[in-house]
N, C-alpha and C positions, 0 to 999 in steps of 0.2 A: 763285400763287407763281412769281417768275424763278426758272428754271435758270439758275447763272451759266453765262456765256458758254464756258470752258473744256468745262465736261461737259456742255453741247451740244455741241460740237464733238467731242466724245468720244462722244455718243451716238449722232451722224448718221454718224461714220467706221464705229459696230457692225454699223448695219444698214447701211447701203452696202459693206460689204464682203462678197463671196459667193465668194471665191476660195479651197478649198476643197482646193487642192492642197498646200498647206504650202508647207514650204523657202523658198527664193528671191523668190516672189510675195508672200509673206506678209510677210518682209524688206521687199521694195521699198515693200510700201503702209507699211508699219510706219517705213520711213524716212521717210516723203512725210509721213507724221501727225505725226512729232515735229519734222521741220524746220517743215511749213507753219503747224501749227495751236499749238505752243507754241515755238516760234522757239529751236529745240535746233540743237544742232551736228549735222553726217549722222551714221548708226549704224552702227558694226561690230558686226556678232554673231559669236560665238564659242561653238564646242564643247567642250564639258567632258566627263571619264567621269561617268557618273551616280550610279556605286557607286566614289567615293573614299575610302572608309571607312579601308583601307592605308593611303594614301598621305599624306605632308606635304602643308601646304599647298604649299606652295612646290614641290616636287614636281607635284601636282594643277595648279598654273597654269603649268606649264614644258608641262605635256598637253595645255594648250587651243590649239585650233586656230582660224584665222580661217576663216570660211563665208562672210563679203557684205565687201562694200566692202573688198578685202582695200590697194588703193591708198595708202589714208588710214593705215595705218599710218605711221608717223616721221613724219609730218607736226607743226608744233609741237604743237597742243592735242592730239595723238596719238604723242606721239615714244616710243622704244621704252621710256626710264624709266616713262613716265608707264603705258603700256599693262603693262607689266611691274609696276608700285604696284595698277592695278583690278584685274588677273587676280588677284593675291595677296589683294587686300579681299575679290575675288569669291570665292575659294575657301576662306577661313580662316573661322572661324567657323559659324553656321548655312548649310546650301548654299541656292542660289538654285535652289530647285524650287518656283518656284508664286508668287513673291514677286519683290520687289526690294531691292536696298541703294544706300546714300549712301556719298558719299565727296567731303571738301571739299580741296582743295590747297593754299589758302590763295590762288588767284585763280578758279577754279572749282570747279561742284558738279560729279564727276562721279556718272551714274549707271546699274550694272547689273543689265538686266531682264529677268525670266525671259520667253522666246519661246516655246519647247514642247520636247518631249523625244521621245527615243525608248525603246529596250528598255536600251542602252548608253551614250547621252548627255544629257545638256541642253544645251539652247539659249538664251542670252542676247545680249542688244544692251548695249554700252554709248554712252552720250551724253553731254556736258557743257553746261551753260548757266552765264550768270555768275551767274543766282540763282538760289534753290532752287526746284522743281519744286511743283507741289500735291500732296500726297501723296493726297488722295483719288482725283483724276487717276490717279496711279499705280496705286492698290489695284485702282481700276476697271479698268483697264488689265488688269493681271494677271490678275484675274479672267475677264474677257472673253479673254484669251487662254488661260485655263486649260478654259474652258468648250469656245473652238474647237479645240482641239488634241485633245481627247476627239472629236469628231468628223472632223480630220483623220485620226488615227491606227483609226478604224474604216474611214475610204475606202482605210486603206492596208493593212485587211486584205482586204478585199475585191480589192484590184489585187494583192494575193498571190496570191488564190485565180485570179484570173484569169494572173496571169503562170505561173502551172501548164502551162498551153498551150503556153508557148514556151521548157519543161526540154528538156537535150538528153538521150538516152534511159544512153547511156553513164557522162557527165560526172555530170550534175544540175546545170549551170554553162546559163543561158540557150543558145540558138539561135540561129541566125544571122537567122532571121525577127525576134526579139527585134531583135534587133544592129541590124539595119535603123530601125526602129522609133524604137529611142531615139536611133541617131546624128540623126536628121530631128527629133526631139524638142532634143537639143542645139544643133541649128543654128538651132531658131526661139528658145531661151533666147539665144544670143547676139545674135539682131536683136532681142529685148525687154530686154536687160540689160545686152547688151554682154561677158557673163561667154564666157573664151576656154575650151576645152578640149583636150585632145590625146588620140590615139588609138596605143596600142601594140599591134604585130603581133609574136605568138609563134609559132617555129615548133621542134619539138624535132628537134637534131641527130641524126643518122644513125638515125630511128625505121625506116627500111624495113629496117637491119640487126639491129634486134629483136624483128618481126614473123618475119624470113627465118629469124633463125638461133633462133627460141623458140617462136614460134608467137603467134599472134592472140590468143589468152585471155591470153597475159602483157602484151602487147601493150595491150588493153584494158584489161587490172587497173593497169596502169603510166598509161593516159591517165585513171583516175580518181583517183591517189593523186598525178598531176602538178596535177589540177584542187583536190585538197584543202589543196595547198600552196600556188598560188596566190590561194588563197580567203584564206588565212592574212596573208598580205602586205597585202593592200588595203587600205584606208578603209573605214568606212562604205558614204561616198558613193560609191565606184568602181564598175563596173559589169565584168563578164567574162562571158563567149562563146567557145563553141566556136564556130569558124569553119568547119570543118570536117576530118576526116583528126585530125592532128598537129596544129593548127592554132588558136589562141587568139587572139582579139583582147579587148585591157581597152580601156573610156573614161574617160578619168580627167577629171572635171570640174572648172571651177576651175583650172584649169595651163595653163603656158605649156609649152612642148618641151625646155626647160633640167630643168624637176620632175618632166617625165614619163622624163627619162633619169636623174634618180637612181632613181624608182620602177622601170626598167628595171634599173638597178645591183643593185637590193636583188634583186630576182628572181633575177640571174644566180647572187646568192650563197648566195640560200635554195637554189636547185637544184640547184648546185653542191653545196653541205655535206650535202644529204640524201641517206640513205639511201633507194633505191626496192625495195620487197621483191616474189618474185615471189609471191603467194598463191595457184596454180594448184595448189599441191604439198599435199595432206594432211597428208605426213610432214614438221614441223616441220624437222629435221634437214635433210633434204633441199632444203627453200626457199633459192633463191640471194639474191642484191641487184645491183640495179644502179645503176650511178652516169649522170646523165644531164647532158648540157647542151644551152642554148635560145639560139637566134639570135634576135632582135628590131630590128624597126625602128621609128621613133618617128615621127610629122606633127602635127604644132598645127593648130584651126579658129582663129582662120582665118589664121595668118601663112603655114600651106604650103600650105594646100588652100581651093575656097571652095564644092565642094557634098559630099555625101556618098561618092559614088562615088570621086571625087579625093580624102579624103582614106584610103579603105580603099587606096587605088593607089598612094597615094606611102607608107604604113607598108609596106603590100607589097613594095614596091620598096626601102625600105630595109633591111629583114629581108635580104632577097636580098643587097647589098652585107653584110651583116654578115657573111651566111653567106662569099660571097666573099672578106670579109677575114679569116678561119680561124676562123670557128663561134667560138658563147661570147663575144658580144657585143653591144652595141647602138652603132645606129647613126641616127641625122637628118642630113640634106642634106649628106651627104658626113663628118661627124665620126663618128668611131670611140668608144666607150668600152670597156672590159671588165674582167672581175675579175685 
């Protein structure tokens, strides 16, 4: 009996494919099989919450964020209506956990497919061709991606159990060992992807006069309730480290230095509006609060920096300008923002 030629081509990409790391890798081969082997448009995939139970549709696809090919947005078979029509097909109805769905426009099919999940999201690709897809193709598809995603997500317990190594003892926010680690990690993602990143340096305002005039135990209890509020802010995919002292660096993947100054915004104003308590005091009563703020500097890989070292030097250095231009701000190659 012929296998028709499609699910050969489907069944040579299963086993030829050994990359094992999820995210990104997985995307790129997953875009190369539906351009090359069934001659689809490139794939954006996009995150969704995984538990939108709450939520409207329409709500649920205002949440989804782009993960790969973020460029092809607006483009025409990609322009915001049309991207704005799948997210709402993709979220209305049964979710896209494990499966796929159609959608026709009346000049193409589009269609999206479930990629893999985590604890908080799913992952889907959307494509378009001008005629309909094999749906067995599909089904197989999914399956096979439902099959590897069970085994991504136990490699990704296992580099839990190992990133255990590199907690900082204080925080519980990785190390600066870490930090190293995956900046060198990011910079080989952008020479296999192209995908840019930026890195934000934290530094909190006047901490040596909280230490001086409170003592080290408030001191410490404030640098772990700073790190549980930063935890709060991020993505997913972003990544934070104690740098050392006072001292935070986040990488935020996927961003240009424009994104990573509003994620610098949003910080200034979480920290700003929160309460810090001192928890040194037993007597309830007697517990004070302090109000804190955080200087930051921002660098893009690679438009400010082109190895690792340069770009923790130039966030460095702009942190320092911020601080210069009166704490409570962020700042990249010379521009100012603040709350």
């Amino acid at each position: 009996m012929e296998i028709p030629k499609p699910l050969a081509e489907l069944m040579e990409f299963m086993c030829s494919f050994s990359k094992l790391e999820g995210g990104k890798e997985l995307y790129g081969e997953l875009d190369q099989f539906f351009q090359k082997r069934m001659s689809t448009s490139p794939m954006i995939v996009f995150a969704k919450p995984r538990d939108g139970s709450k939520l409207h549709s329409k709500d649920m696809a205002k949440s989804c964020r782009t993960l790969w090919n973020r460029n092809l947005v607006g483009e025409d078979h990609f322009s915001a209506d049309l991207i704005e029509l799948n997210l709402l097909k993709a979220c209305e109805g049964e979710p896209i956990f494990k499966s796929w769905k159609e959608y026709y426009t009346g000049e193409d099919y589009y269609y999206s497919i479930y990629c893999g999940h985590s604890d908080q999201q799913v992952f889907f690709g959307l494509v378009h061709h001008t005629e309909q897809l094999d749906k067995d193709i599909l089904d197989y598809m999914v399956r096979y991606l439902s099959n590897i995603d069970s085994i991504v997500n136990s490699f990704s317990e296992l580099k839990k159990m190992e990133d255990l190594a590199h907690l900082d003892d204080v925080t519980g926010l990785y190390n600066q060992r870490k930090l190293y680690k995956d900046l060198d990690f990011s910079i080989k993602k952008h020479k296999d992807y192209k995908e840019e990143f930026s890195v934000l340096f934290i530094d909190v305002d006047h901490f040596k006069a909280v230490n001086d005039g409170h003592g080290h135990l408030v001191g410490t209890h404030l640098l772990f309730e700073l790190a549980e509020l930063l935890r709060k802010v991020l993505r997913e995919t972003d990544m934070i480290y104690r740098y050392g002292g006072d001292e935070f660096v986040m990488i935020i993947p996927d961003s240009n230095p424009e994104i990573a100054k509003i994620v610098g915004s949003r910080i200034l104003n979480a920290v700003k509006n929160n309460e810090f308590s001192d928890a040194t005091s037993e007597d309830s009563k007697s517990k004070g609060s302090f109000k804190l703020s955080v200087s930051i500097g921002v660098a893009g890989f690679p438009s400010d920096a082109r190895t690792r070292d340069e770009i923790l030097e130039i966030a460095d250095k702009m942190m320092y300008e911020a601080k210069e231009a009166g704490r409570g701000q962020v700042c990249h190659a010379g521009e100012l923002s603040s709350t």
